[in-house]
N, C-alpha and C positions, 0 to 999 in steps of 0.2 A: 268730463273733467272740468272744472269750476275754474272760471275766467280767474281767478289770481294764482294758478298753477301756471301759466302759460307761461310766466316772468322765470321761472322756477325754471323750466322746460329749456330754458331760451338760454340759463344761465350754464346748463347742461351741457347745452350744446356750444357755448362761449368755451367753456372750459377745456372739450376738446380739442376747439377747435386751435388753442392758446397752447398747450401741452403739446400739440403734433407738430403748428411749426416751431416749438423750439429745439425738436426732436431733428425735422429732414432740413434737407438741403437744400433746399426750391419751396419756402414758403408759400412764393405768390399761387406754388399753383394746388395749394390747397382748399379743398371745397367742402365744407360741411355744412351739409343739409338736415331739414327734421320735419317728422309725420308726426302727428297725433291721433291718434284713432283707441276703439276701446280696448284692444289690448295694450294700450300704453305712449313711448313715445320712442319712435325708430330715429336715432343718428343716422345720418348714411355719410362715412367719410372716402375721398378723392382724394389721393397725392400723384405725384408724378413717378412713372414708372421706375426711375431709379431710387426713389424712396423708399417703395414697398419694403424691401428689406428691412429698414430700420422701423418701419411701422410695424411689422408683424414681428421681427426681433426672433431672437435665438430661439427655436424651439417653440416659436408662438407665443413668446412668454410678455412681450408688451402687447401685443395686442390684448392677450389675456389681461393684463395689466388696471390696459383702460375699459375693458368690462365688468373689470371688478368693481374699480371706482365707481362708476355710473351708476352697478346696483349701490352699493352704500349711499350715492346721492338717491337715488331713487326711493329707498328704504326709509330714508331718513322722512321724503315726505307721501310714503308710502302707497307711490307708484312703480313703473316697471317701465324702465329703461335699457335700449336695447341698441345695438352698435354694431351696424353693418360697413364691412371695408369692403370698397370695389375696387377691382384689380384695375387698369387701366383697359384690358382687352374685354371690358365688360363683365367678368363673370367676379360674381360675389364671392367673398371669402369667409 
């Protein structure tokens, strides 16, 4: 991936990280993190356990939400973005 994608990457990851706290209720204790490797670039987001709910949202549907977005950012600079939510008890979702 070509060093002026990484700003790109970075803004990805800003964006989620900007949209979930204004989503929970315990900004502070949100943690989003980012991998790069050649299949692409992994989000990994952390909220506090009483948030999850409003992160995965009815039926999955915000979580789904903010996957969607991510590909359209991705698409647009024709990479592959990817958003993993960890549960607080460790197990990914």
């Amino acid at each position: 991936m070509p060093s002026s994608d990484i700003n790109d990457d970075m803004a990805a990851r800003d964006f989620i990280e900007f949209v979930v706290k204004a989503i929970v209720e315990h900004p502070d204790d949100v943690d989003v993190t980012q991998t790069v490797d050649d299949l692409g670039v992994l989000i990994t987001l952390k909220v506090n356990k009483e948030d999850m709910g409003k992160i995965i949202g009815k039926a999955g549907q915000t979580a789904k939400s903010l996957r969607i977005l991510l590909r359209m950012m991705g698409s647009k600079k024709d990479a592959r973005y990817n958003l993993k939510i960890v549960e607080p008890e460790g197990q990914a979702v």
